[in-house]
DSSP file (Angstrom, degrees, kcal/mol; ACC not computed):
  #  RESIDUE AA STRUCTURE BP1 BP2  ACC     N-H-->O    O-->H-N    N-H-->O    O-->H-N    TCO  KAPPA ALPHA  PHI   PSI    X-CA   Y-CA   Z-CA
    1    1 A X     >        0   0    0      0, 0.0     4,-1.9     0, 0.0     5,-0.3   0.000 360.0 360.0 360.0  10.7   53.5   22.0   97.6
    2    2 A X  H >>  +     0   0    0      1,-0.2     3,-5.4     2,-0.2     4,-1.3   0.854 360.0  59.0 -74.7 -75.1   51.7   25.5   97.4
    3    3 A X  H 3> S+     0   0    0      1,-0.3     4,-1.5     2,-0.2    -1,-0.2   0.560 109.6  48.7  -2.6 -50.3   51.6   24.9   93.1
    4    4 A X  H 34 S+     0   0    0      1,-0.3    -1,-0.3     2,-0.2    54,-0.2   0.894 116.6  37.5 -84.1 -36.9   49.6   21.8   94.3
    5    5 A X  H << S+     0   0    0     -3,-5.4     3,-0.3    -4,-1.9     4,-0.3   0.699 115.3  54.4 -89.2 -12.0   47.1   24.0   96.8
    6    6 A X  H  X S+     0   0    0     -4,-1.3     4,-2.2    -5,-0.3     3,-0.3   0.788  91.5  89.6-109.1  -7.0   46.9   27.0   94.4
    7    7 A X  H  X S+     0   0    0     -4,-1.5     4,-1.3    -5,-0.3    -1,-0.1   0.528  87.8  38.5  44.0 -90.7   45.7   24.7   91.4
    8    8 A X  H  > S+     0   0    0     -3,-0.3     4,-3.1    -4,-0.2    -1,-0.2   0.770 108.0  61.6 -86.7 -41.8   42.5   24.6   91.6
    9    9 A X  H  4 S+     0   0    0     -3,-0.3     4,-0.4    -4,-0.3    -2,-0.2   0.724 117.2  39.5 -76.4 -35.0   42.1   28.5   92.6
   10   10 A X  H >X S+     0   0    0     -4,-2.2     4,-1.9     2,-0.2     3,-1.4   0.969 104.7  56.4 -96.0 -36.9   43.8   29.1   89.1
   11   11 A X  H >X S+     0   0    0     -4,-1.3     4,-3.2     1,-0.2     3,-0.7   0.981 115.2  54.5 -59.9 -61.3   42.2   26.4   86.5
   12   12 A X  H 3< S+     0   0    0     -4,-3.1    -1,-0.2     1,-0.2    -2,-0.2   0.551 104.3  46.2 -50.0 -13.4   39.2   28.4   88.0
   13   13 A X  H <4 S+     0   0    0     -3,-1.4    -1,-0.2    -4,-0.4    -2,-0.2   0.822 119.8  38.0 -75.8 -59.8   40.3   31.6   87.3
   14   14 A X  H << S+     0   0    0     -4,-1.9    -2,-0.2    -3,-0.7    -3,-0.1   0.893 126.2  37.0 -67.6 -56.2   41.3   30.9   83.6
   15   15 A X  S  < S-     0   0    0     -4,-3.2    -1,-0.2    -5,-0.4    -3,-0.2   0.512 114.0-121.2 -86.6  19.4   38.1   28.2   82.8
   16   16 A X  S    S-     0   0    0     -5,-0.3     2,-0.2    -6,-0.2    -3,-0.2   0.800  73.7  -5.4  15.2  62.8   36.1   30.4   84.8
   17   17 A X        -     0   0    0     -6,-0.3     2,-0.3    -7,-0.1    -4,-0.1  -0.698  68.6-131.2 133.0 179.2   35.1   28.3   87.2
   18   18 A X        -     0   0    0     44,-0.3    46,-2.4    -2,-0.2    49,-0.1  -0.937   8.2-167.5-156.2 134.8   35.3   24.5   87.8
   19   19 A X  S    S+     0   0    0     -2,-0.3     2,-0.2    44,-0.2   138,-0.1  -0.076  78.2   0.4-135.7  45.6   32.7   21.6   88.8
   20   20 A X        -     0   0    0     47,-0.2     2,-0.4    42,-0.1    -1,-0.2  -0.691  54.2-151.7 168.6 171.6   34.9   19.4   89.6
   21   21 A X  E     -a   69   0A   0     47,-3.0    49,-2.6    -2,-0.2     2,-0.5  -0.998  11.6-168.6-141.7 149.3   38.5   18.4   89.9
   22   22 A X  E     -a   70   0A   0     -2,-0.4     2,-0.5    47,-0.3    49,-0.2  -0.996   8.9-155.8-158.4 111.2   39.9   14.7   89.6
   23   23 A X  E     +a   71   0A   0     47,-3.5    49,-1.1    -2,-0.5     2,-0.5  -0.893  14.4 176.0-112.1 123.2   43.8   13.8   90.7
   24   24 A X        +     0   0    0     -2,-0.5     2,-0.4    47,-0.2    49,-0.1  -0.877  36.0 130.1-133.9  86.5   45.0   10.9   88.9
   25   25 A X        +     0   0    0     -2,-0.5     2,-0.3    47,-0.3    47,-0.2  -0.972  19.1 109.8-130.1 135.6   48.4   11.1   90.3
   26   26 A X        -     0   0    0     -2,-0.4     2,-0.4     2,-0.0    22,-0.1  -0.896  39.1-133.8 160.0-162.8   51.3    8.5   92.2
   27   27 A X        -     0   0    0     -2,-0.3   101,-0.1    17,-0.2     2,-0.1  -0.874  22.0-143.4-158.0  93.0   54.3    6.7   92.1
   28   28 A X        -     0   0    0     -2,-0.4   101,-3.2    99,-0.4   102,-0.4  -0.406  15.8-179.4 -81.0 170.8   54.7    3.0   93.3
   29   29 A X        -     0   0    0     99,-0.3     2,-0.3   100,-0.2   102,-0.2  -0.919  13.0-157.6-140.5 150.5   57.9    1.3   95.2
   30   30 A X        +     0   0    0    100,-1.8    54,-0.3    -2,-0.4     2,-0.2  -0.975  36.5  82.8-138.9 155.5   58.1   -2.3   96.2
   31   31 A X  B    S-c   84   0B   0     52,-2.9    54,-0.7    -2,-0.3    52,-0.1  -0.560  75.2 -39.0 143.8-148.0   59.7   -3.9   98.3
   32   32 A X     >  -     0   0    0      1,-0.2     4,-0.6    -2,-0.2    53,-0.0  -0.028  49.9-123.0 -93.9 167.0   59.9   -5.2  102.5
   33   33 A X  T  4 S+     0   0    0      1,-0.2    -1,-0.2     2,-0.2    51,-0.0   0.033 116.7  51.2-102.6  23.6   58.9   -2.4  105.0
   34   34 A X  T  4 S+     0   0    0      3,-0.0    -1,-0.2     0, 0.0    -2,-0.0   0.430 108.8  55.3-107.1 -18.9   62.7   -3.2  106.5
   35   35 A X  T  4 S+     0   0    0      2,-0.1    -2,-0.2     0, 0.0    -3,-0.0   0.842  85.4  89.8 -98.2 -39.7   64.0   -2.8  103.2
   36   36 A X  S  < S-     0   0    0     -4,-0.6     2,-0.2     1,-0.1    -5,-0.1  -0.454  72.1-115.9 -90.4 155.5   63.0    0.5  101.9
   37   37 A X     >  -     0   0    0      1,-0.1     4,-2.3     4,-0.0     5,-0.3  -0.398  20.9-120.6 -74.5 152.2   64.7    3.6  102.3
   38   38 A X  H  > S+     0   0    0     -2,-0.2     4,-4.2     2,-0.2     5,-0.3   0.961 110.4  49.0  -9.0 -83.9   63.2    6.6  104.3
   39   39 A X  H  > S+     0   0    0      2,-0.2     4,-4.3     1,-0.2     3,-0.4   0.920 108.0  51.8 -33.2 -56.4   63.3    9.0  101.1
   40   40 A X  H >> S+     0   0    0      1,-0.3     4,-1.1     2,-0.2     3,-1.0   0.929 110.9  47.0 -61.0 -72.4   61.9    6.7   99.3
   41   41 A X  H 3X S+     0   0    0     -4,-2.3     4,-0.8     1,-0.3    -1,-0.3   0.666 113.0  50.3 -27.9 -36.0   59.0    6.4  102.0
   42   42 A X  H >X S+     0   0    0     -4,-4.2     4,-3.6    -3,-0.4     3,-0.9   0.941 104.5  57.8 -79.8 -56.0   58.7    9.9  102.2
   43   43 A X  H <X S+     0   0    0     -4,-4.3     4,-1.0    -3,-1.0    -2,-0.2   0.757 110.0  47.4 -38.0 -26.5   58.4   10.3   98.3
   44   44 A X  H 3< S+     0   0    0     -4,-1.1     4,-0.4    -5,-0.2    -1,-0.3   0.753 106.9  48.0-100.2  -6.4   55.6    8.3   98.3
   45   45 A X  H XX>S+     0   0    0     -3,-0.9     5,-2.0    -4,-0.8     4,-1.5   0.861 118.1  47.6 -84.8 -49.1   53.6    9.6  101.1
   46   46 A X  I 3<>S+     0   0    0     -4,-3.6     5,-0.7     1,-0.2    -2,-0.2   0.765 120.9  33.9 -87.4   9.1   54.2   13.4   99.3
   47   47 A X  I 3<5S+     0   0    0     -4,-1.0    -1,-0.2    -5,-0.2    -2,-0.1   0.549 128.0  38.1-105.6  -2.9   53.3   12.4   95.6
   48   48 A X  I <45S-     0   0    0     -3,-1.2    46,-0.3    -4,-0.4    -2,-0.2   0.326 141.9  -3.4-137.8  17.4   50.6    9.8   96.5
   49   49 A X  I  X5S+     0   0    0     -4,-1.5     4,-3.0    44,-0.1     5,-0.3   0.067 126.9  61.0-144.3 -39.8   48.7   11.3   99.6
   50   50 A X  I  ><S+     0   0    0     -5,-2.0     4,-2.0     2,-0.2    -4,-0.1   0.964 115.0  27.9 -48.2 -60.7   50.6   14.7  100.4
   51   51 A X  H  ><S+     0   0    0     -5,-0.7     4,-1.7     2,-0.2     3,-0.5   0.987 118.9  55.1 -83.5 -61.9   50.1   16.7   96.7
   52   52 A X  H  > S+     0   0    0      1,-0.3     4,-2.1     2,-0.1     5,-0.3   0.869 111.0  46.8 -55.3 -27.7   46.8   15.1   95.8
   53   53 A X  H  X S+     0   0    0     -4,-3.0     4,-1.1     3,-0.2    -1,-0.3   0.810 115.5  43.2 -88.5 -11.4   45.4   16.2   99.2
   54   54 A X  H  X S+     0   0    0     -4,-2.0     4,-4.6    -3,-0.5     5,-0.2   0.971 109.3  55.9 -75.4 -43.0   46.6   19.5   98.9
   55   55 A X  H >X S+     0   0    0     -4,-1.7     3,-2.2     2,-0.1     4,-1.7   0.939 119.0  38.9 -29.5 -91.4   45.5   19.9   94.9
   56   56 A X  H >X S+     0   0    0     -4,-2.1     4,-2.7     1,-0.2     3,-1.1   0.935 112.0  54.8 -58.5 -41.5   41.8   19.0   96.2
   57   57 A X  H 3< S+     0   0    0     -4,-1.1     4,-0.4    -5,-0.3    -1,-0.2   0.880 110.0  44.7 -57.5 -23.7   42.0   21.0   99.5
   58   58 A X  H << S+     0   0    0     -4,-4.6     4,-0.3    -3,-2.2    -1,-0.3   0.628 115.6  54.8 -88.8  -3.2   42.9   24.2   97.6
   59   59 A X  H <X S+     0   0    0     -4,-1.7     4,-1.3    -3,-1.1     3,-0.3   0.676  87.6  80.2 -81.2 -13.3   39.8   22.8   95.1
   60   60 A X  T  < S+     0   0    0     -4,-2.7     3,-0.2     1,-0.2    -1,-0.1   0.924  95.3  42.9 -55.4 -46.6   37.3   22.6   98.0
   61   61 A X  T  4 S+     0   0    0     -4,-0.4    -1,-0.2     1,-0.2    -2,-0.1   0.718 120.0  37.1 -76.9 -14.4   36.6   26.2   97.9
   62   62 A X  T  4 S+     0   0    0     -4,-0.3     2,-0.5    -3,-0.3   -44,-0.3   0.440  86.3 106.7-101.6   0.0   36.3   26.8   94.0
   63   63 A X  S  < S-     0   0    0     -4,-1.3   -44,-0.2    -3,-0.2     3,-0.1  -0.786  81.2-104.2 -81.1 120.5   34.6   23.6   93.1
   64   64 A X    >   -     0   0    0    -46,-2.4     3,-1.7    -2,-0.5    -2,-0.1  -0.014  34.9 -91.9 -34.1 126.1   30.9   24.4   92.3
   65   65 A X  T 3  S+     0   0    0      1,-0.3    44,-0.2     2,-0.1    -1,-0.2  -0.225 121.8  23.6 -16.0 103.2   28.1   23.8   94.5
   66   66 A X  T 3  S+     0   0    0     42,-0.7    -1,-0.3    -3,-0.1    -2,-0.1  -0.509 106.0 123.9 110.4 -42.1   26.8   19.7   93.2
   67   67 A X    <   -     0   0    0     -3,-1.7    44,-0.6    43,-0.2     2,-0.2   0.861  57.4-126.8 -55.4-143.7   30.6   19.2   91.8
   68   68 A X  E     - b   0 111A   0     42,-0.2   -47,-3.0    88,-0.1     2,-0.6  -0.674  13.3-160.9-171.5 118.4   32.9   16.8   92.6
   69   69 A X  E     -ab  21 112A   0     42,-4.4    44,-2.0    -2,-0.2     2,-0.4  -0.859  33.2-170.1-107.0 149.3   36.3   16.7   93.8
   70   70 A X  E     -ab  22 113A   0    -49,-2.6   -47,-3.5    -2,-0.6     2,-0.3  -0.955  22.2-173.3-124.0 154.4   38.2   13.3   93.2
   71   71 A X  E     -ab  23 114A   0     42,-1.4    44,-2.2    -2,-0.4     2,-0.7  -0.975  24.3-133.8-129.6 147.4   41.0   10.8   93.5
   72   72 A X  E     + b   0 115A   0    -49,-1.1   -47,-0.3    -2,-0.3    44,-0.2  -0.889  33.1 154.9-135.0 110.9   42.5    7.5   92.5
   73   73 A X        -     0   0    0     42,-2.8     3,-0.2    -2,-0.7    43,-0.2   0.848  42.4-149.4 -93.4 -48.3   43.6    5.5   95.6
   74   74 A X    >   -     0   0    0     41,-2.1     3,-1.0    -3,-0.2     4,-0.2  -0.565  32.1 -61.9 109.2 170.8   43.4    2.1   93.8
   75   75 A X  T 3> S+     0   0    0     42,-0.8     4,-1.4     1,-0.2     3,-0.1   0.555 116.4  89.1 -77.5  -4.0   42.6   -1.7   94.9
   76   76 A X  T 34 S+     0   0    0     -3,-0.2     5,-0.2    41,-0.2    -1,-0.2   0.685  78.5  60.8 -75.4 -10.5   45.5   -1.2   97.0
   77   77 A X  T <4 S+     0   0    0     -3,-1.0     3,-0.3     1,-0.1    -1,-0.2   0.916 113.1  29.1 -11.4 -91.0   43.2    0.1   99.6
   78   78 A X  T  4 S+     0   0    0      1,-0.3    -2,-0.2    -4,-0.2     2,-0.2   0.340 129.5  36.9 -97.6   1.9   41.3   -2.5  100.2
   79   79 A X  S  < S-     0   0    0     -4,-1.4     2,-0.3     2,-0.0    -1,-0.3  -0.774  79.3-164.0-159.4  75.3   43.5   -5.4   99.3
   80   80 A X        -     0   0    0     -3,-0.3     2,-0.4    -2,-0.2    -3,-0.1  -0.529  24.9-127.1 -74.2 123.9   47.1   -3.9  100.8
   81   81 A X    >   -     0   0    0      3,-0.3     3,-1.7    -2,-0.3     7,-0.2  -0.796  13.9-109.8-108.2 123.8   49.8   -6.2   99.1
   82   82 A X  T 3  S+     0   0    0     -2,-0.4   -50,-0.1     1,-0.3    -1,-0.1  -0.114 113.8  26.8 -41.8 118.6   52.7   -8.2  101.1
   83   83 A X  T 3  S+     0   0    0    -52,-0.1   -52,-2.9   -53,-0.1    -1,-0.3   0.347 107.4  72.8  71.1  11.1   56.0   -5.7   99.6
   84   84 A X  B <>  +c   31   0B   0     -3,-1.7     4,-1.5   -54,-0.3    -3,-0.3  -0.657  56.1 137.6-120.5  44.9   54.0   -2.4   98.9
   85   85 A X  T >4 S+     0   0    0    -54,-0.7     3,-2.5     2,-0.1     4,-0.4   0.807  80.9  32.9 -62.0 -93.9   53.7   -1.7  102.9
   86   86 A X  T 3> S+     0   0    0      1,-0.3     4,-0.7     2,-0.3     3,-0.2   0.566 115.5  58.2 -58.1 -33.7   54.5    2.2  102.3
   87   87 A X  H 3> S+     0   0    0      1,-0.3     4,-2.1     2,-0.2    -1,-0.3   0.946 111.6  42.2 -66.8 -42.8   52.8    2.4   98.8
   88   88 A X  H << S+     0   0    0     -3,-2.5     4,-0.4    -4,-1.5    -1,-0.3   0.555 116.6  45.3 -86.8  12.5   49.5    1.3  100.3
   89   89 A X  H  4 S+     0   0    0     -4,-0.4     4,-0.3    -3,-0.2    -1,-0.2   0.407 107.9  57.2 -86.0  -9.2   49.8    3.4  103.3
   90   90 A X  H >X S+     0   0    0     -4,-0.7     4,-1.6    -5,-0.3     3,-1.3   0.922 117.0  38.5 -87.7 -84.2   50.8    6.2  101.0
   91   91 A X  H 3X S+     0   0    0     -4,-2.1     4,-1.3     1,-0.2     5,-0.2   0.885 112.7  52.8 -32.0 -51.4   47.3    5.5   99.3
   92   92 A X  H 3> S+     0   0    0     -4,-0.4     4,-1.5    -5,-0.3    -1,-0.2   0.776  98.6  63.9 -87.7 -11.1   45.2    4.7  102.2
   93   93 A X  H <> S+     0   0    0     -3,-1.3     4,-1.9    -4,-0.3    -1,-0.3   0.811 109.6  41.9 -60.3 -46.1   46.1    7.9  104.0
   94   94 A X  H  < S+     0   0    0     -4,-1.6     4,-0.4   -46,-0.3    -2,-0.2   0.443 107.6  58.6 -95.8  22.8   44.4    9.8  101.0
   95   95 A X  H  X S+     0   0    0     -4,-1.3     4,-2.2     2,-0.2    -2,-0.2   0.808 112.6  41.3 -91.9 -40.1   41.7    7.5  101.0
   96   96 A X  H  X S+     0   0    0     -4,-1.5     4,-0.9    -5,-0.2     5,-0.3   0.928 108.7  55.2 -58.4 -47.6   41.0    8.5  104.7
   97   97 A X  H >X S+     0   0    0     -4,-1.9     4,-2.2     1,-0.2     3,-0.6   0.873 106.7  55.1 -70.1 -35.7   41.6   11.8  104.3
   98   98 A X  H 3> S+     0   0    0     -4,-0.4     4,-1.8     1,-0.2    -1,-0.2   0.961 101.5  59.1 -28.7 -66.5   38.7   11.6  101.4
   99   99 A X  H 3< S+     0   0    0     -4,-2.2     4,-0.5     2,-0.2    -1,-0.2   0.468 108.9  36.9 -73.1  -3.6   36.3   10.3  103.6
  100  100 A X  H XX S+     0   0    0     -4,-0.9     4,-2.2    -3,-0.6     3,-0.6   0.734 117.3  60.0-100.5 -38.2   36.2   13.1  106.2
  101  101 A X  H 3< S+     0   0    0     -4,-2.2     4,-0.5    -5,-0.3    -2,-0.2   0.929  95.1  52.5  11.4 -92.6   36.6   15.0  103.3
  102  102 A X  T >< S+     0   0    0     -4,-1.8     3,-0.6     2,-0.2    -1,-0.2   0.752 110.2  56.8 -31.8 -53.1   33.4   13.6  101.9
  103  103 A X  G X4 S+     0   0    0     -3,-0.6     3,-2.1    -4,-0.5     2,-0.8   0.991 102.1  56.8 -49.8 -74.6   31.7   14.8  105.6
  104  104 A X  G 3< S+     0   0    0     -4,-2.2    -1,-0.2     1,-0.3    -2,-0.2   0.003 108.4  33.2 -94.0  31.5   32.6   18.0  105.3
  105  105 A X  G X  S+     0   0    0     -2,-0.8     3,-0.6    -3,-0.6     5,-0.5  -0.401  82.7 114.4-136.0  45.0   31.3   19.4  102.2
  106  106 A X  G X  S+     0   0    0     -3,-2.1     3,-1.1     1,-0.2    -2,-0.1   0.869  73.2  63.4 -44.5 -49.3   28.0   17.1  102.3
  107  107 A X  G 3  S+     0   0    0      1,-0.4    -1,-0.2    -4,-0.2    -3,-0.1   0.350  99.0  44.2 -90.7  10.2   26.1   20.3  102.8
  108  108 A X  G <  S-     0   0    0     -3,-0.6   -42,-0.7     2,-0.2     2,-0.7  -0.305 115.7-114.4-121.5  67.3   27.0   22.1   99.2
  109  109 A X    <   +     0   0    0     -3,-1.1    -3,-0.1   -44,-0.2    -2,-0.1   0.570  57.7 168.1  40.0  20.9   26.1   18.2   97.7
  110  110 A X        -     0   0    0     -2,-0.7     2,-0.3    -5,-0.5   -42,-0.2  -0.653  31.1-140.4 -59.6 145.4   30.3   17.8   96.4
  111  111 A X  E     -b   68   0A   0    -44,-0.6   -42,-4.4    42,-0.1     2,-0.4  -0.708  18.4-163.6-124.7 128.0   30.6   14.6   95.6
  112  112 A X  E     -b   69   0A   0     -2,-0.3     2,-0.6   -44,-0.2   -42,-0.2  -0.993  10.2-167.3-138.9 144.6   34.2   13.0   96.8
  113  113 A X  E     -b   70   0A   0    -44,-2.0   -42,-1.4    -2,-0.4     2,-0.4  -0.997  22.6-152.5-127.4 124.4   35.1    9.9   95.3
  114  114 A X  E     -b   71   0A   0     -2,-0.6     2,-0.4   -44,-0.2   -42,-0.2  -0.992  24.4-151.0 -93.8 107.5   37.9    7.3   96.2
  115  115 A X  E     -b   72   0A   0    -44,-2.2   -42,-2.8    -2,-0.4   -41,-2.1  -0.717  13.3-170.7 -94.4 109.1   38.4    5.9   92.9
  116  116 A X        -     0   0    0     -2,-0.4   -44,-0.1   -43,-0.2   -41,-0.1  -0.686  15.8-177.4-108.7  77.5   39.6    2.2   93.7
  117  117 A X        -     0   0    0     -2,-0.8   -42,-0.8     1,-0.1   -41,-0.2  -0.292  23.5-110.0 -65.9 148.1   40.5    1.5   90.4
  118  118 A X        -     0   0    0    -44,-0.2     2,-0.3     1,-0.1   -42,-0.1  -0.146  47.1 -65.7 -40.0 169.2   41.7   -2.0   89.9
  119  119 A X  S    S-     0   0    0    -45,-0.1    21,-2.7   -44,-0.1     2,-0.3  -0.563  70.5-153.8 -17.7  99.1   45.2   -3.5   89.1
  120  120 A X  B >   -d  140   0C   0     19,-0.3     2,-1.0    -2,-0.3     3,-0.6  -0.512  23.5-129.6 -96.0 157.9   45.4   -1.8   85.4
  121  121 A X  T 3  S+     0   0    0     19,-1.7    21,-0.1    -2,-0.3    17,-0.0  -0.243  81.5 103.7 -80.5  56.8   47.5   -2.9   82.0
  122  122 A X  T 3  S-     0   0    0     -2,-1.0    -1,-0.2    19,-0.1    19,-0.0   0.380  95.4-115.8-121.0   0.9   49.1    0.7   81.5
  123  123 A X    <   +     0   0    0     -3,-0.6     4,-0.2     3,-0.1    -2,-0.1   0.994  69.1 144.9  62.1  53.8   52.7   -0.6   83.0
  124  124 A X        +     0   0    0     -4,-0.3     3,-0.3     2,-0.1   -96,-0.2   0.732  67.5  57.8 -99.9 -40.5   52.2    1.9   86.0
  125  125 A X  S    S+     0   0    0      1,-0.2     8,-0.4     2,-0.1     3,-0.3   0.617  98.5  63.4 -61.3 -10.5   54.1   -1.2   88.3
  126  126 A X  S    S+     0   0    0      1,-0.2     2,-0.6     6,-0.1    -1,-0.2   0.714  92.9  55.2-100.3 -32.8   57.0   -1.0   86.1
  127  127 A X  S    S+     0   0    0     -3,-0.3   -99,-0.4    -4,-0.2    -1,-0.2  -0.693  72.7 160.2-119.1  81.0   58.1    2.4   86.7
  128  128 A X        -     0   0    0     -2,-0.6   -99,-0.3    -3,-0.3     3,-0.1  -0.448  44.8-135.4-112.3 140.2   58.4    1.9   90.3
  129  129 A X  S    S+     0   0    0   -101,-3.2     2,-0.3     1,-0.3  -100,-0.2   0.539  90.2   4.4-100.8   4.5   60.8    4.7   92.0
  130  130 A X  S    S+     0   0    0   -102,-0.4  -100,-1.8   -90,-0.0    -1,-0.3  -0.947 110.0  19.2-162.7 151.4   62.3    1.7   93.9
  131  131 A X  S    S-     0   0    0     -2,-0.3     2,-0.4  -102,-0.2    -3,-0.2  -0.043  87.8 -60.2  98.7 169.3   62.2   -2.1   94.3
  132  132 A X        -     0   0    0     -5,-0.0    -6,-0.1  -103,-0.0    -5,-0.0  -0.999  55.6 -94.2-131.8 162.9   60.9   -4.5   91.8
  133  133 A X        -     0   0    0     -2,-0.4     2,-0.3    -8,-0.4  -103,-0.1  -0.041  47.3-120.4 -64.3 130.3   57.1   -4.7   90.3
  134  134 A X        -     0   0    0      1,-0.1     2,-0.9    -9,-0.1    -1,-0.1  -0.454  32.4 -98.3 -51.9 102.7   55.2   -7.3   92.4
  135  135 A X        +     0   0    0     -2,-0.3     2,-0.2     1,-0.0    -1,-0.1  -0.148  56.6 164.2 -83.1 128.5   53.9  -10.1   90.5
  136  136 A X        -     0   0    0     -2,-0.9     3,-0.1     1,-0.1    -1,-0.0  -0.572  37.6-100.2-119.9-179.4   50.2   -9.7   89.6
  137  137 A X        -     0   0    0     -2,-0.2     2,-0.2     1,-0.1    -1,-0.1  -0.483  68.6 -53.6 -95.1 174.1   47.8  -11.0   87.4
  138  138 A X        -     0   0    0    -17,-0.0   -17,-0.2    -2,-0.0    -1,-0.1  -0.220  63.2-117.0 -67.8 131.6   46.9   -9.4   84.3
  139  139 A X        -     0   0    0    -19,-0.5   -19,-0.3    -2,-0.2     2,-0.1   0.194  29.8-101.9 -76.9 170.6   45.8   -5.7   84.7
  140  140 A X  B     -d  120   0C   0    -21,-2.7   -19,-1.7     1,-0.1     2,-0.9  -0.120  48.9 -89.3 -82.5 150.6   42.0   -4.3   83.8
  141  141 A X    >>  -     0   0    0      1,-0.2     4,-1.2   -21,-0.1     3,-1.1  -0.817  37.9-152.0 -72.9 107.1   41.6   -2.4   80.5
  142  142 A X  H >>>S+     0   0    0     -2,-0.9     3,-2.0     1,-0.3     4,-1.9   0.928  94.5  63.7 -51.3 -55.8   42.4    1.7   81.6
  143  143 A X  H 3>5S+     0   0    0      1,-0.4     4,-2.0     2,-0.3    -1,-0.3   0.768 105.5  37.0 -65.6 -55.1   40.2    2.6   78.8
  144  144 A X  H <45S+     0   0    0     -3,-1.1    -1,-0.4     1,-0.3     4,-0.4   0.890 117.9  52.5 -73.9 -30.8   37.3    1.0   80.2
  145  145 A X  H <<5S+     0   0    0     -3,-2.0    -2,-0.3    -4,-1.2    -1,-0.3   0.580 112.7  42.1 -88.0  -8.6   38.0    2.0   83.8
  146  146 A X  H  X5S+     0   0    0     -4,-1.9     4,-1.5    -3,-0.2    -1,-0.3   0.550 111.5  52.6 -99.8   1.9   38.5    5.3   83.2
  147  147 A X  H  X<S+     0   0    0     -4,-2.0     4,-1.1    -5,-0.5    -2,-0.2   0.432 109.7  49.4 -74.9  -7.2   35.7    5.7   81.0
  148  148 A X  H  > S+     0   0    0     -4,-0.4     4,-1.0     2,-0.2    -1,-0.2   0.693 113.3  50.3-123.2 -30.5   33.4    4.1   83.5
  149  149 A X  H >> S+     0   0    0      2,-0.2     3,-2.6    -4,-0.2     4,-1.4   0.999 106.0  55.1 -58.4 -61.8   35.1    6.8   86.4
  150  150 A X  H >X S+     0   0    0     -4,-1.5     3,-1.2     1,-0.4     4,-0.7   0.870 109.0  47.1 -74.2 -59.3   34.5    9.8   84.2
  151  151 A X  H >X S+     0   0    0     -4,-1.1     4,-1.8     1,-0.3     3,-0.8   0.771 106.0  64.0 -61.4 -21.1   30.4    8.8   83.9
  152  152 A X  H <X S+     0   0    0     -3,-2.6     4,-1.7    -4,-1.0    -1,-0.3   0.969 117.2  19.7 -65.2 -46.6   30.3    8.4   87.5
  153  153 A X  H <X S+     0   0    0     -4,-1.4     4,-0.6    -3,-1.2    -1,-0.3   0.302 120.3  58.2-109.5  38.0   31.1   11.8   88.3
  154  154 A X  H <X S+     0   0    0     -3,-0.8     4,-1.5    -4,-0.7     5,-0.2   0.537 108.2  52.9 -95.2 -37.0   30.2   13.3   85.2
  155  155 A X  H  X S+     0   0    0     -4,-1.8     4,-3.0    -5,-0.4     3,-0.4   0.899 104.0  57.0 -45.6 -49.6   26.7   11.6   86.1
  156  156 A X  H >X S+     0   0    0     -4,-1.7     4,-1.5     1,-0.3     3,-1.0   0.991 105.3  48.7 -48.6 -73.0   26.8   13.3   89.4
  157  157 A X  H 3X S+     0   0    0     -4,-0.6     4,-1.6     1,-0.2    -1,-0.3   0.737 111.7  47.9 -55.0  -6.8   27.0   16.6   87.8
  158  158 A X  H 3X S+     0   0    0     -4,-1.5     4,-1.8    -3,-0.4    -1,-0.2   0.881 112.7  50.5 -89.1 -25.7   24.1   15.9   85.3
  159  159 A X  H << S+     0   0    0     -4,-3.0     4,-0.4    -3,-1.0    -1,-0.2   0.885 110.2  47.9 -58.0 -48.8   21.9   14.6   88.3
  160  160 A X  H >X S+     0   0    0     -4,-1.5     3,-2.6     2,-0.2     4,-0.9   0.973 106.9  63.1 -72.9 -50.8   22.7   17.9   90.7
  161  161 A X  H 3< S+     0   0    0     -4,-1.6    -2,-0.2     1,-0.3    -1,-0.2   0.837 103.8  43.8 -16.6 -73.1   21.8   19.9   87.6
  162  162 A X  T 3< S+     0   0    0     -4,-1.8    -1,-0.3     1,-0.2    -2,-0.2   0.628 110.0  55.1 -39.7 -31.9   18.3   18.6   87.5
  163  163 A X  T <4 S+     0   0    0     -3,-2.6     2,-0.3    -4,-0.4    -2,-0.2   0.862  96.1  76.4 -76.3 -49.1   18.0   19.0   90.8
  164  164 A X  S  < S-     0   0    0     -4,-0.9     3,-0.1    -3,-0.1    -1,-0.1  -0.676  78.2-124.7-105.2 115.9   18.9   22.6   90.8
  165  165 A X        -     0   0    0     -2,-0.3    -1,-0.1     1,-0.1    -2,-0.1  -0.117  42.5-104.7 -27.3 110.0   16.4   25.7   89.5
  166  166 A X              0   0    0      1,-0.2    -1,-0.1    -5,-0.0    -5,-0.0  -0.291 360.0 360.0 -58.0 150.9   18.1   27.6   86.8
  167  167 A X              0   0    0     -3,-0.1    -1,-0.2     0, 0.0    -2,-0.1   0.465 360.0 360.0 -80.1 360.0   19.4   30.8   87.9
């Protein structure tokens, strides 16, 4: 996982600079929490809490003062689904880890978002690294829901902008 922690530290190097960073990464599995293997359980904790929190923890120190670092945990958070034990624990591990996160770069105004997107139509459930897809009702338009992410923290940055006294 260092690729994942040095990142940030290079797309800042290159764009010279960064104010903000957004990890729209993960990998579902289904099925009983007797039923899946280990590996599997362990792939999904390091592609869907492990890498994104290392990505944003090597972004914490190159993301601009007002920036924003982000993530997309999903509804699976708050509404943890009967054969997805490990996939929403996978998720709700970087949803915690966000939120202390969140504390502890208050004081340069970073913005951390846990992006709880809905249940989407993109066929993300279908290409599942184990199990089969869960039946759910029909997914959100991405289009709109990630268009509606990107003005929240693009908003952010235009708000700290204002705020801030040109240099």
């Amino acid at each position: 996982m260092g690729g994942c922690a040095g990142a940030a530290a290079w797309a800042a190097a290159v764009l010279g600079g960064l104010d903000g960073v957004l990890v729209a990464v993960g990998v579902p599995a289904f099925g009983t929490a007797d039923s899946v293997p280990d590996a599997v359980a362990e792939h999904l904790m390091t592609v869907n809490a492990l890498c994104p929190m290392a990505v944003l923890r090597g972004a914490i120190p190159v993301v601009r003062d007002g920036g924003f670092l982000a993530a997309i945990t999903g509804a699976i958070v708050e509404t943890p689904l009967t054969g997805a034990a490990d996939y929403a624990a996978a998720k709700s591990a970087l949803s915690c880890w966000l939120t202390v996160v969140s504390r502890e770069v208050r004081r340069r105004d970073v913005r951390v978002t846990d992006a709880r997107l809905p249940h989407m139509a993109t066929g993300f459930e279908s290409r599942a690294v184990y199990g089969s897809p869960l039946r759910l009702p029909p997914g959100a338009d991405p289009a709109t829901e990630v268009a509606a992410l990107l003005d929240r923290l693009l908003g952010h940055l235009s708000s700290t902008r204002r705020q801030t006294p040109s240099r």
